[in-house]
C-alpha positions in Angstrom: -10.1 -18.2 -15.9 -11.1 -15.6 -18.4 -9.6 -12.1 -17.7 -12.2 -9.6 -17.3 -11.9 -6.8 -20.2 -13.2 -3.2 -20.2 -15.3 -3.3 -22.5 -17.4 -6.1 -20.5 -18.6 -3.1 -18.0 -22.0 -2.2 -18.5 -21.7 1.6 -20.3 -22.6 3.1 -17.0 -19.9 1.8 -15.6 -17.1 2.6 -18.0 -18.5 6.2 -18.1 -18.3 6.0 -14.0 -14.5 4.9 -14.0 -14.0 7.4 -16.4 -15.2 10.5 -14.3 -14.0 8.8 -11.4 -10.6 8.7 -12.5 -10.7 12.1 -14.4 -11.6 13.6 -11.1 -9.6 12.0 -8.9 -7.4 15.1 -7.5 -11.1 16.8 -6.5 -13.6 13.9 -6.6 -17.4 14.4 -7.3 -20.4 14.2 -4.6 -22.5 11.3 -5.5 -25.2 14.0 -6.4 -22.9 15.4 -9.4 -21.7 11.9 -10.5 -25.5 11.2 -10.8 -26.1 14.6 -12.9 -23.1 13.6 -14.9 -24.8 10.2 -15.9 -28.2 11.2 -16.3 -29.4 8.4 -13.6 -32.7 8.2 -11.9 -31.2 8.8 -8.5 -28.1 8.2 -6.0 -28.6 4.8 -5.6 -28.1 3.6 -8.6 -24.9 5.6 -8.4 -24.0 3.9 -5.5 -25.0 0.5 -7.3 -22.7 1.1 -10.2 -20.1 2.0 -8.0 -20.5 -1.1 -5.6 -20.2 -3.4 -9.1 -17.3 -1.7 -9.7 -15.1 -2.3 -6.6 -16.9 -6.2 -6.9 -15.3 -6.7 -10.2 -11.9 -5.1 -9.1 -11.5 -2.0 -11.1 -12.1 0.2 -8.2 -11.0 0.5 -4.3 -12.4 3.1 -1.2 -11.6 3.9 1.6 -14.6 2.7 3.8 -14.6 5.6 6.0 -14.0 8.3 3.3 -16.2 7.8 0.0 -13.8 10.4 -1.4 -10.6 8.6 -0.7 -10.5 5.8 -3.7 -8.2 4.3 -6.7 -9.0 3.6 -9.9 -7.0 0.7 -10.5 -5.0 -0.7 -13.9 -7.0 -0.9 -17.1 -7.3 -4.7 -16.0 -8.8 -5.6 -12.5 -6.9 -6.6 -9.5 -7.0 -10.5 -9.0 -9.1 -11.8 -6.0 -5.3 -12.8 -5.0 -1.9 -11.5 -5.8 1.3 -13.1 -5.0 3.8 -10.7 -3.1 7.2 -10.8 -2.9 8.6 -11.3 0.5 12.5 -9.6 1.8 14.2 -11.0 4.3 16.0 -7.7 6.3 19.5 -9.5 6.7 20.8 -8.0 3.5 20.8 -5.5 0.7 20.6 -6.1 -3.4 23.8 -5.3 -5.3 22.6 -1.9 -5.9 21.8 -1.0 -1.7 18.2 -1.8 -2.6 16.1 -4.0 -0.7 14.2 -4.7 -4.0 16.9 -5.5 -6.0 17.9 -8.9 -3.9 16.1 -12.0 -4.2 12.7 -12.3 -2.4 13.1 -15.3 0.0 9.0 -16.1 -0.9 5.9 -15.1 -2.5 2.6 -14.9 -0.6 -0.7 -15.1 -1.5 -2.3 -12.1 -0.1 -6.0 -11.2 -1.0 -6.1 -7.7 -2.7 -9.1 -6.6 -0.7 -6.8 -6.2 2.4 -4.2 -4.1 0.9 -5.6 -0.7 0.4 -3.9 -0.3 -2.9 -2.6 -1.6 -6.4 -1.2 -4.7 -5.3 2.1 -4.1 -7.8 3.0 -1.4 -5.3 3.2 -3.9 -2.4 5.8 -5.6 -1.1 6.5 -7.6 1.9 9.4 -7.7 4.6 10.0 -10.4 7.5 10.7 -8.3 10.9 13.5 -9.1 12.5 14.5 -8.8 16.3 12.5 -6.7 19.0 13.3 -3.1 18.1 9.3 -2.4 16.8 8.0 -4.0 19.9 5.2 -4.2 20.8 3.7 -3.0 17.4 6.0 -5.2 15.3 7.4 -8.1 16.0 10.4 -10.5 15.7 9.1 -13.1 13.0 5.7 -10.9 11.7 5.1 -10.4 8.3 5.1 -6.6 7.0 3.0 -5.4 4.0 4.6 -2.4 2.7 3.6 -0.2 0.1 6.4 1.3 -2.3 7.5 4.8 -1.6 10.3 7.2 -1.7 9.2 9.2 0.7 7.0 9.5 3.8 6.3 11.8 6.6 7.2 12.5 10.2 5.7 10.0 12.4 5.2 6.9 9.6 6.7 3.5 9.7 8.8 2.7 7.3 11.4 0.3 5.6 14.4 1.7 4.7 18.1 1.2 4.2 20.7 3.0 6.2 24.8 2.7 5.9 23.5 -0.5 3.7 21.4 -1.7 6.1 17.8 -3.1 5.6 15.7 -2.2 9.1 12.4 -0.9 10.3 12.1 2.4 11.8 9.9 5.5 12.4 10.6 8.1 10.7 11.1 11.4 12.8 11.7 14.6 10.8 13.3 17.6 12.7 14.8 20.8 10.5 16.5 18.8 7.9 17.7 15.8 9.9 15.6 12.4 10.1 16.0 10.4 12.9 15.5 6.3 12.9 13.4 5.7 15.4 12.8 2.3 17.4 9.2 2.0 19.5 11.1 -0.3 22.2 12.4 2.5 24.4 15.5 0.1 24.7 16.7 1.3 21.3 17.8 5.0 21.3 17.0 6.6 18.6 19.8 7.7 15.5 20.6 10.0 13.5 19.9 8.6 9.0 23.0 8.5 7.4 23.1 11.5 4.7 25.0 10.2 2.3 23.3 6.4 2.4 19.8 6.0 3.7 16.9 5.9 1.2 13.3 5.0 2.0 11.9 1.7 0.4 8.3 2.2 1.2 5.6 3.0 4.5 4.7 0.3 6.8 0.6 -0.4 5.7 0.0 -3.5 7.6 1.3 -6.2 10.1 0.6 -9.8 10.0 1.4 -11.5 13.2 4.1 -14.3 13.4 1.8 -15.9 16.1 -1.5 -16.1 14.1 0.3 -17.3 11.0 3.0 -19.9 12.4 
């Protein structure tokens, strides 16, 4: 298969990524993108736009037009391969990353929200994140260092690999499990890091 290069884009288009990208922090109304181009009207804004998430060099948020990423020079695939962490041990360095992914699956880019070289996967383990999450259900996960109050995350803790939400109070963060059978604990201070935020849950059951 022949990759897709930029300079294949109709000019529109490469001049549309570009103010798309440049504005990114404060992103323009369809009405000033259109000004900006010189086009006839909106829609053929919205056409231009619609060719570029087709070919892969742009992703929205389908219920914000002004949440969106401009991905890598080079389109996502149709398909990336993600590596998949088991959560019964830790890499040399206390990372979950650094150990050997126990698969790769094929996950189709569409469903991940974002730049599929920021995902990663974990298998859950044990009934801690039940109901949401459970034992056996594969977890897409989206690199991070840091996340806010309330989010699900994968983290490590005294060395451990586990799945908790995050509750931040004052300058403590508490682990906390959504089966009210787990109490929740205190994050170690001097070892817990944040691997990335919980974006999506594939259930064991659909995919056994």
């Amino acid at each position: 298969m022949v990759k897709r290069k930029r300079d294949q884009l109709h000019e529109t288009q490469q001049r549309l990524l570009e103010l798309l990208k440049q504005n990114i922090d404060d992103p323009l109304t369809i009405r000033e993108l259109q000004e900006e181009l010189g086009l006839s009207s909106p829609s053929v804004v919205q056409h231009h736009i619609l060719q570029l998430e087709n070919k892969g060099y742009l992703r929205r948020n389908p219920s914000n037009p002004k949440d969106y990423q401009v991905l890598a020079d080079s389109p996502d695939k149709p398909v990336a391969y993600i590596n998949l962490y088991g959560l019964a041990q830790c890499g040399p360095k206390g990372s979950l990353l650094d150990g050997d992914p126990i698969d790769r699956v094929p996950v189709s880019t569409k469903l991940l929200g974002f730049p599929s070289e920021s995902a990663f996967m974990v298998k859950a383990k044990g009934d801690s994140m039940e109901p949401r999450i459970k034992d056996g259900d594969l977890i897409i996960v989206k690199k991070t260092p840091t996340a806010d109050s309330g989010e699900v995350v994968v983290c490590v803790n005294n060395g451990e690999a586990m799945i908790k939400m995050l509750q931040k109070e004052d300058r403590r963060i508490f682990l906390v499990s959504l089966n009210n059978k787990y109490a929740p604990f205190t994050a170690d201070e001097d070892d817990f890091h944040i691997e990335g935020a919980v974006r999506a849950i594939m259930s064991h059951s659909l995919i056994a």
